[in-house]
C-alpha angles and dihedrals in degrees: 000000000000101000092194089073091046105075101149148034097260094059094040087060089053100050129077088267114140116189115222130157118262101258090054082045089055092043099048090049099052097042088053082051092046101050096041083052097248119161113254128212088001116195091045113108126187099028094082099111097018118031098023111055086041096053081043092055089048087052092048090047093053085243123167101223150225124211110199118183140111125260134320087010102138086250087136093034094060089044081057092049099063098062079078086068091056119094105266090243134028129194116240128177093256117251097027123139091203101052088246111203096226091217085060111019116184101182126085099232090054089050091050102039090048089053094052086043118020118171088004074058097135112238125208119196121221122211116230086235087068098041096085120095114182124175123185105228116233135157099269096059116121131210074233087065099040096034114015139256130212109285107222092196090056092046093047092044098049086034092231124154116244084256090071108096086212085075087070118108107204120229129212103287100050089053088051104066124135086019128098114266120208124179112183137205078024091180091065090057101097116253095252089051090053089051094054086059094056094089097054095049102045101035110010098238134114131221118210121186101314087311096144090224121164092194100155096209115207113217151142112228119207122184133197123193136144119238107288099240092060092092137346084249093120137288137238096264114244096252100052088035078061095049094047101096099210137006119197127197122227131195145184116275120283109217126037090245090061099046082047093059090051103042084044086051097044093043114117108213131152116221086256095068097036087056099046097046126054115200127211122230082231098056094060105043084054084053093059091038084068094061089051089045093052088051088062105035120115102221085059122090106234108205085058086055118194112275110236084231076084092072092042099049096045093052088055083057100056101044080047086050096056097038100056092048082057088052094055095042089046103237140151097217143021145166134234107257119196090252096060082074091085091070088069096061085095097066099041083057105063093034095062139073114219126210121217088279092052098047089054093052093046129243103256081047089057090042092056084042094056085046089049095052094044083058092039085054098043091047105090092039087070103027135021112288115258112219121223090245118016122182108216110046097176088050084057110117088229096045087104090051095048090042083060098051081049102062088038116076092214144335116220129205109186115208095226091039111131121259088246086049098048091049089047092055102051094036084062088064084080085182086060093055086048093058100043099042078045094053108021101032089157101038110135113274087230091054100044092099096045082053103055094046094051087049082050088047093044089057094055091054090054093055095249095121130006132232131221123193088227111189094275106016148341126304115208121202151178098276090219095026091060092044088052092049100051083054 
């Protein structure tokens, strides 16, 4: 069906339009992907055996739904999402504020202008893109704004009475019909204004002002809020929780391949940086490692969780970190160093809530912590485990390494160092190349420096060397050596 040839009533009857709501339009939609084997929701990772099949059962059941997580949780990308399931154009009475279906028009100016002009009726065709309302819920937000009120100037311009339901300026939710309608953070939306919403939910209808209106509004209601426990901000009041027809729960990622996909897919990178920083695979599983890590930490408050924006901005700022060292030394290329980890603390400040721990320690102090214990996780996957005592110090696989940082008074990696000089630098510690060559034997050739430094840096988390923030970089010692010598 070409809609550009269809421009008014007459000819849609005579297509092969067919009118359905727009929850029988989404479930007709989904059941004819499903069977034919089409992605859904496509871009969402994660989700595939929890969220999913579960936001896919609420579709099928003609649900309006309720998407509970904490933050950064893809709860408003997945509510985007579903307008892929709508038809790409839909038929209005054209003109109409409300999206009338002009086989079943609600509003007063479709009735009446299908009943001046009948089949000669003007359409106007939407496109599904447009077809998608979303408010953020906050605390100023009116039943005037969601619903509608009585609009004086109308009134005064048309010269109508207030009796007169053209006075009526519709709000949100009635121009939204046949769309799909999202208010997120719902808990944050005061209770009268929830209540205001119970009608619409249960029976379809909307109340203005005493205007006595039967206008059976077809949506699809999505929801977003974050468990209720999570603040004292507000809750989703008992009576529209029970009229809303499924909530899923949503939750982080649950493997670091999968937190990698979506921080490499949310990245915003220009094809300069891209081109000037390498990246090792390392490096960015270490990235993601960090979030994990901050779920868990104890200095983080948990109910507020750890968005996963935190991952994508902080890998933004260490591409930026590095980039910005190749700028001043005047390279091409570069690659990601480990510290350059400490130019994402910026962006692990701002993303996390810190409990009264926390706050004491500070929170750059816990963002250098959580990068610590990633490294400290990651370290026996690559090299043999330390102990905390071991017995036998001499029969330790790195006694030759630390023998070398004692009899050395201090290694220095500056942070604007070239990449020639930073490998230098660490090819010259000839007990750091045995280990690695011994451990890693296949470790990619591009990666090598990234992973000498990170054994140098796990070290450090075991308590085997120490490390100090000197002006311009970071200085590695014998760990006993440097104790002896301050005394």
């Amino acid at each position: 069906m070409k809609v550009e040839n269809i421009k008014t009533f007459g000819e849609l009857k005579q297509s092969d339009y067919v009118s359905r709501s727009i929850k029988d339009e989404l479930r007709d939609n989904l059941r004819a992907k499903i069977k034919s084997g089409q992605p859904v929701f496509e871009g969402v990772y994660g989700f595939e055996y929890t969220v999913i099949p579960e936001l896919e059962r609420a579709i099928l059941s003609r649900h309006n739904i309720n998407l509970l997580g904490l933050r950064g949780q893809a709860k408003t990308r997945l509510a985007r999402k579903m307008v892929e399931l709508l038809d790409e154009y839909m038929p209005i009475v054209a003109g109409s504020e409300i999206n009338d279906d002009p086989f079943q028009p609600i509003s007063r100016f479709a009735k009446d202008l299908l009943a001046e002009k009948g089949d000669a009726t003007p359409i106007q065709w939407i496109h599904r893109s447009e077809r998608f309302s979303e408010k953020l819920a906050t605390p100023d937000v009116t039943v005037a704004d969601l619903i509608g009120d009585v609009d004086p100037i109308k009134a005064a311009n048309l010269k109508l009475s207030y009796a007169d339901d053209r006075v009526i300026h519709f709000g949100m939710i009635p121009r939204a019909n046949r769309c799909i309608f999202v208010i997120n953070e719902l808990p944050d939306l005061q209770a009268r204004i929830q209540v205001a919403l119970f009608n619409i939910l249960q029976e379809g209808d909307i109340q203005i002002r005493g205007f006595k209106l039967r206008m059976p509004l077809d949506m699809q209601f999505v929801f977003t809020a974050n468990p209720e426990d999570y603040t004292n901000r507000g809750s989703i009041v008992t009576p529209l929780k029970d009229r809303i027809g499924s909530q899923i729960l949503t939750h982080y990622p649950e493997t670091i391949g999968i937190a990698r996909t979506i921080t490499q897919q949310e990245a915003r990178l220009n094809k300069e940086q891209s081109e000037t920083v390498y990246v090792p695979s390392l490096a960015k599983d270490l990235l993601e490692q960090i979030s994990f890590e901050a779920r868990e930490s104890e200095y983080i408050d948990a109910k507020s969780g750890v968005s996963a924006r935190m991952s994508i901005t902080a890998y933004e700022n260490l591409v930026s970190t590095a980039e910005r060292r190749a700028l001043q030394s005047g390279s091409e290329q570069t690659t990601v160093r480990l510290s350059d980890f400490l130019g994402i603390i910026p962006a692990l400040t701002g993303k996390v809530e810190l409990v009264y721990e926390g706050e004491q320690e500070g929170a750059a102090v816990v963002a250098q912590h959580l990068i610590g214990d990633a490294i400290h996780t990651f370290f026996p996957a690559f090299f043999p485990k330390i102990e905390k005592l071991e017995r036998d110090a001499d029969a330790s696989p790195y006694a030759k390494l630390l023998e070398w940082f004692f009899a050395e008074t201090g290694f220095e990696l500056l942070d604007d160092a070239s990449d020639d000089e930073y490998k230098k630098q660490l090819d010259a510690i000839q007990p750091l190349e045995d280990l690695v060559q011994k451990y890693q034997p296949d470790f990619p050739k591009e990666d090598i420096c990234f992973l000498k430094e990170f054994l140098l840096w796990g070290l450090v988390e075991y308590q085997k060397l120490s490390k100090d923030r000197v002006e311009s970089g970071y200085q590695f010692k014998d760990l006993y050596g440097s104790f002896i010598s301050k005394l």
